[in-house]
Structure formats: C-alpha cells, structure tokens
C-alpha positions as CSV (number, residue, x, y, z in Angstrom):
1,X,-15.7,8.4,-13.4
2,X,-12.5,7.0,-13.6
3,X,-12.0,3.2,-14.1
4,X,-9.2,3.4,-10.6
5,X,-12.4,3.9,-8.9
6,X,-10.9,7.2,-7.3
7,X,-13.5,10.7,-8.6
8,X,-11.3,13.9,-8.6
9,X,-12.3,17.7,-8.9
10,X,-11.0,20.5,-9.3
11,X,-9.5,21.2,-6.2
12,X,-7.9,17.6,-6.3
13,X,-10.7,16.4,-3.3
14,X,-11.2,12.4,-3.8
15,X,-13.4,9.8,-3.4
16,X,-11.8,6.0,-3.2
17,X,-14.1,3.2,-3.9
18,X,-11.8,1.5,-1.6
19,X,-13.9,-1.7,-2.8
20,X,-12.4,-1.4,-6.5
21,X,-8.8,-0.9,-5.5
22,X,-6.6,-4.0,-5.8
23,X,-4.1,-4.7,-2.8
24,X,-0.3,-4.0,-4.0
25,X,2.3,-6.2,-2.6
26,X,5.0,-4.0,-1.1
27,X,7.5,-6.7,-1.3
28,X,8.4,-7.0,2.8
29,X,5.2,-8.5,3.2
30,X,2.7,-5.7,3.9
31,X,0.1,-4.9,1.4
32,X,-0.9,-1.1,0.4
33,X,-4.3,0.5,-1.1
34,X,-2.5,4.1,-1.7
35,X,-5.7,6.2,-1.2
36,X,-4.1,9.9,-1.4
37,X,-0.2,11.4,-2.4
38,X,0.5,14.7,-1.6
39,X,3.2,15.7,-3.9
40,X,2.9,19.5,-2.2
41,X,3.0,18.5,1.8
42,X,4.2,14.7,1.5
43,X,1.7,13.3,3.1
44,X,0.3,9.8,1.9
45,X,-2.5,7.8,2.8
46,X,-3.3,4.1,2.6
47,X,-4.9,1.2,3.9
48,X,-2.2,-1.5,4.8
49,X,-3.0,-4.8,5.4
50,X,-0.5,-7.2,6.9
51,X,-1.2,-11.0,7.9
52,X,-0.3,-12.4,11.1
53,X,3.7,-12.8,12.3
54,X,4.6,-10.2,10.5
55,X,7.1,-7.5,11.7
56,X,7.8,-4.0,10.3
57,X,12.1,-3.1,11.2
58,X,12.5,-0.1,13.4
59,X,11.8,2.8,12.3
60,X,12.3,6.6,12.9
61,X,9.0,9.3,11.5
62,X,10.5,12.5,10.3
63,X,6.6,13.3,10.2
64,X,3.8,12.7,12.3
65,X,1.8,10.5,11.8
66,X,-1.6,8.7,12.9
67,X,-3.2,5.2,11.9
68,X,-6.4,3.5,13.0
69,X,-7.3,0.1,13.1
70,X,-10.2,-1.2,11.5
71,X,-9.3,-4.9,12.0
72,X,-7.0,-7.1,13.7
73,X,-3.9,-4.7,16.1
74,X,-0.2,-4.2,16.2
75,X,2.0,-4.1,19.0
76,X,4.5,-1.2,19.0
77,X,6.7,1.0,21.0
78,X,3.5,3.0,22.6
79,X,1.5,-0.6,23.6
80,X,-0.9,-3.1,21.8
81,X,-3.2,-1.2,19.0
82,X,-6.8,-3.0,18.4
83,X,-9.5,-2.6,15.9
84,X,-11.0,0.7,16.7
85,X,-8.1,2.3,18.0
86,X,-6.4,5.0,17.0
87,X,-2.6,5.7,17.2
88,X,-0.4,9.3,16.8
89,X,3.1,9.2,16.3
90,X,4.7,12.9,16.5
91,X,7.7,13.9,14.3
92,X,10.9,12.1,15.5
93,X,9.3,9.2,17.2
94,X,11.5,6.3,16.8
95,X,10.6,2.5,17.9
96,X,11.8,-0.5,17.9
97,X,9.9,-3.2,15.1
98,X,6.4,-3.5,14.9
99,X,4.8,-6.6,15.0
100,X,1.0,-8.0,13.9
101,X,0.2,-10.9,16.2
102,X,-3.4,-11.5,14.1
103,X,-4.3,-10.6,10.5
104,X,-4.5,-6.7,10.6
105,X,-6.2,-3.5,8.1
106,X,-5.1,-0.1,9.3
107,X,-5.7,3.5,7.9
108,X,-2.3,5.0,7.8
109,X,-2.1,9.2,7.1
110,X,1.7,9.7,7.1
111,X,3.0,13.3,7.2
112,X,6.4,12.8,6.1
113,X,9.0,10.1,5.5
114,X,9.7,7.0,7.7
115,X,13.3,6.3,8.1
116,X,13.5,2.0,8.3
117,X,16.8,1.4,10.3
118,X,19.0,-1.7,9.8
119,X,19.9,-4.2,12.5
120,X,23.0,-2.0,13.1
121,X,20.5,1.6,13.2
122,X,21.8,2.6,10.2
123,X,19.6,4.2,7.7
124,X,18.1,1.2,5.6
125,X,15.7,2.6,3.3
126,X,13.3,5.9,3.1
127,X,9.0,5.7,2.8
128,X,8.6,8.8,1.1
129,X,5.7,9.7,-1.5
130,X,8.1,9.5,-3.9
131,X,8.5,5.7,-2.8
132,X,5.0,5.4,-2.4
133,X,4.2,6.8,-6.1
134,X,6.8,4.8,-7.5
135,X,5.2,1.6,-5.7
136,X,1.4,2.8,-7.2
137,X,3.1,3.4,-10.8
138,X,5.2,0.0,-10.9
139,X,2.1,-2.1,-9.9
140,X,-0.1,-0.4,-12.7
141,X,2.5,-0.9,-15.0
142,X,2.7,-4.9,-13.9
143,X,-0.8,-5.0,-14.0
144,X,-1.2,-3.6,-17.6
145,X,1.4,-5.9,-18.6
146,X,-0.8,-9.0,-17.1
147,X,-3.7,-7.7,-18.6
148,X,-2.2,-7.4,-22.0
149,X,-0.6,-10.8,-21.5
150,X,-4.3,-11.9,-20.9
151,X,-6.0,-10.6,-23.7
152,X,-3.2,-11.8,-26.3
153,X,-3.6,-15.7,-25.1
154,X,-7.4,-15.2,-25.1
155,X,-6.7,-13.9,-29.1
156,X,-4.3,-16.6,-30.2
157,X,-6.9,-18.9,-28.3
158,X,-9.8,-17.5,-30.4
159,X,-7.6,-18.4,-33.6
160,X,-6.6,-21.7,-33.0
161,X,-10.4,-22.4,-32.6
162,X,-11.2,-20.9,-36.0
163,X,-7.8,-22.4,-37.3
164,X,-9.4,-26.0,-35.9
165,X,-12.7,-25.6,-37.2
166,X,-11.3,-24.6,-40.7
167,X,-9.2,-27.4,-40.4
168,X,-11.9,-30.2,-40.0
C-alpha cells in the first residue's frame, strides 16, 4: 500500500484514503485533495475546501463538469448549492464569480479545463490537469523539503545533547 494512501492496479482503478491526504493550498485561497488526473481524457477530481467569503473569478468550462456538496454551499450563476446537492455544468458554461457564504467541502469531477477570466474577460489563467499535476508535484516537493528540514534539526538536536552530556 502506498504511503499517499491512494491503492492502484493494474488498470490504474484507485482507492483514496481521503483521511490520509493532506489539504494543498492552491494559493487564491481554496484548498485541493487531488483524488484522480487523467492524463488520457483530462479529467481531474478533487475535494476542494474553501472557507467562508471566499470568491472564485469568473470563469468559462471548456468541459463539463459536476460537483457535489458534502458540506457548507456556493452560490453561482445556476442558484445557491447546499450540502447534498449536486451541480452540472455543460461544456461552455460561463458565470460570473462564485462565492462561499459558509465554510464549504465539494467533490469536483472536472472534464476539461476552466478558463478564469480577468476583471476585463480576458483569459487570466487555465485549470488544466497539467496545472493540477503541477500543483500535486510542487506540494510533495515542499513537503519533502519540510520533512527533511525536520529530521535534520531533530539530528543536530540529538548531537548537541550527546555534545552536552560529554561535555559535563
């Protein structure tokens, strides 16, 4: 079993221990547990979680796409979403920003990449699964980092014990 908590087999079918996965900070204030990356289709799915007053900028889906809401809602182009609902957004749908009026944890499957529009419409940046990988891989990487940082304090800790005990 893998230590990511995710099982794989041969026909690349998955099991998340979603309790195992750590959040990772997006950086525009939502927070993603990438569960599934289809490098063949596209398609990505996560859990996001996004705390309350926060607002996702317009956006265009060059994909479908559907979420459901397992706690908390949003309120988007289509109406207010609520835990326990479930939302579909078709291929082209463009809407204004969405915004979470409580603390909110949605299942997002995304079918292809989500245009985010400036304040002018212009084309600010693209959620792709190349985005999305990159995101998975640079928080791994910071996370290795911290954990190496970790384990060399805890070593130079452990020697300036013995160096103290020698010492006296």
């Amino acid at each position: 079993m893998a230590k990511t908590g995710k099982v794989f087999d041969q026909f690349d079918a998955a099991l998340v221990r979603t309790g195992k996965e750590a959040w990772i900070k997006t950086g525009d204030g939502n927070e993603f547990k990438v569960l599934r990356i289809s490098k063949e289709t596209g398609a990505w799915s996560a859990l996001i979680r996004a705390k309350k007053g926060q607002v996702n900028p317009s956006h265009t889906h060059l994909g479908a796409a559907d979420f459901y809401v397992i706690s908390g809602g949003f309120d988007y182009r289509g109406g207010s979403a609520r835990a326990g609902d479930w939302v579909y957004e078709p291929a082209g749908a463009v809407h204004e920003a969405t915004s979470h009026p409580v603390d909110t944890i949605y299942l997002a499957n995304v079918y292809g990449p989500v245009v985010f529009h400036d304040q002018k419409g212009n084309l600010a940046h693209v959620l792709d699964w190349r985005a999305i990988q990159t995101m998975v891989n640079d928080d791994k990487k910071k996370r290795a980092a911290a954990k190496r940082k970790r384990a060399a304090k805890k070593r130079l800790g452990t020697t300036s014990k013995r160096i103290s005990k020698k010492a006296a």
